[in-house]
C-alpha positions in Angstrom: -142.7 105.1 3.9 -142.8 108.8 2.7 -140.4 110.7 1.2 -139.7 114.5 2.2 -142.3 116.7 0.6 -141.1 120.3 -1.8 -137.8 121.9 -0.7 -137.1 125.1 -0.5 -133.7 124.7 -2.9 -135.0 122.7 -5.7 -138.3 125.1 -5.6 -135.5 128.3 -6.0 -133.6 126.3 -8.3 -137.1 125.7 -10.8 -137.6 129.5 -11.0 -134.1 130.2 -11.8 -132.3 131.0 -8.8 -129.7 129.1 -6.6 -130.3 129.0 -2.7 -127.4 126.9 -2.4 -124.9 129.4 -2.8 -125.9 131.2 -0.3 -127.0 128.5 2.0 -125.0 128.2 5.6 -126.0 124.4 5.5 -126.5 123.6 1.2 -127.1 120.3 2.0 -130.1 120.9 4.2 -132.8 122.6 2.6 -135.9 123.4 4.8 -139.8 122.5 3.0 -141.2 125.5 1.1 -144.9 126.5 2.8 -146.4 124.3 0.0 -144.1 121.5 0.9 -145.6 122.2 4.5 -149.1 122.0 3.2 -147.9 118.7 1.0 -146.6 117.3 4.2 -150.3 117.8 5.9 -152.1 116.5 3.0 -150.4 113.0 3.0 -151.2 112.7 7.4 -154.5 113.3 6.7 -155.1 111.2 3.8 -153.1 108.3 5.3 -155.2 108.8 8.0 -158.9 108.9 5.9 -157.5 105.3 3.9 -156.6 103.9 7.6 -160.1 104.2 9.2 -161.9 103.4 5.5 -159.8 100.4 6.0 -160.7 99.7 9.5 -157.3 99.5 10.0 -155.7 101.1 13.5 -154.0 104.6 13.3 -150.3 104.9 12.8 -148.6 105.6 16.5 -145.1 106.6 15.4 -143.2 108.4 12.9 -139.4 108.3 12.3 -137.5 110.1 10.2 -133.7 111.4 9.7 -132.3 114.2 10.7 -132.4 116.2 7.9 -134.9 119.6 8.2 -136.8 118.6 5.3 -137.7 115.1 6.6 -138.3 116.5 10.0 -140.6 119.0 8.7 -142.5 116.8 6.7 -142.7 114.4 9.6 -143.9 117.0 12.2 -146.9 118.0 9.8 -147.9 114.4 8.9 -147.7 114.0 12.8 -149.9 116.6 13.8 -153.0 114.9 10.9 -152.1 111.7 12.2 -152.2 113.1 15.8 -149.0 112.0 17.2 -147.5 113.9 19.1 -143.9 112.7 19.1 -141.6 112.1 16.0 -138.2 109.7 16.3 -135.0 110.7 14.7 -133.2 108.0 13.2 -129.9 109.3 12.0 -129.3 106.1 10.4 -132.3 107.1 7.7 -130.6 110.1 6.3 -127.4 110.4 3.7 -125.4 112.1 6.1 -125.8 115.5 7.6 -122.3 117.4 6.8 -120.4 119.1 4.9 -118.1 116.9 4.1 -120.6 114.2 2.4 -122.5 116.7 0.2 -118.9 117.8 -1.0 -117.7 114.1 -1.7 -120.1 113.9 -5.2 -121.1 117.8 -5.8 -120.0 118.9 -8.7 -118.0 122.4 -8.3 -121.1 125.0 -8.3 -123.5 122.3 -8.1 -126.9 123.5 -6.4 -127.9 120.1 -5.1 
């Protein structure tokens, strides 16, 4: 298990901006290029501990539907060469509108 690596709002939000405001989907922030990079690192180093270990490769990723979580998945897929990622909408909060809205608070940027 793996969480998403850097996103692109909380990274904006750190230097002192707010990509939220102007986001068409605020509750789906995409990975920053580091968070790309992040995503890479943890394939390939899952992948150097699994064959240290003498242990067989991973064969599948899943993942929700968020961007983030797909993003991270697809770089730890290519290290881990797999070439397929499942989507399990069941793994992710909920992808809407309506849910991020529920429990932001007015002008929240996450």
């Amino acid at each position: 298990v793996a969480r998403h690596a850097e996103r692109l709002d909380y990274s904006i939000r750190h230097a002192g901006g707010n990509w939220v405001a102007d986001a068409k989907e605020p509750y789906n922030s995409p990975l920053t290029e580091r968070g790309v990079a992040q995503a890479a690192a943890t394939g390939a180093a899952v992948t150097a501990h699994l064959k240290r270990l003498e242990l067989p490769p991973v064969d599948r990723l899943l993942c929700s539907p968020l961007l983030r979580t797909v993003q991270t998945a697809t770089a730890a897929a290519r290290e881990l060469g797999i070439s397929k990622i499942g989507i399990e909408p069941r793994a992710g909060e909920c992808l809407c509108e309506g849910f991020y809205s529920s429990w932001a608070v007015p002008g929240a940027d996450s």
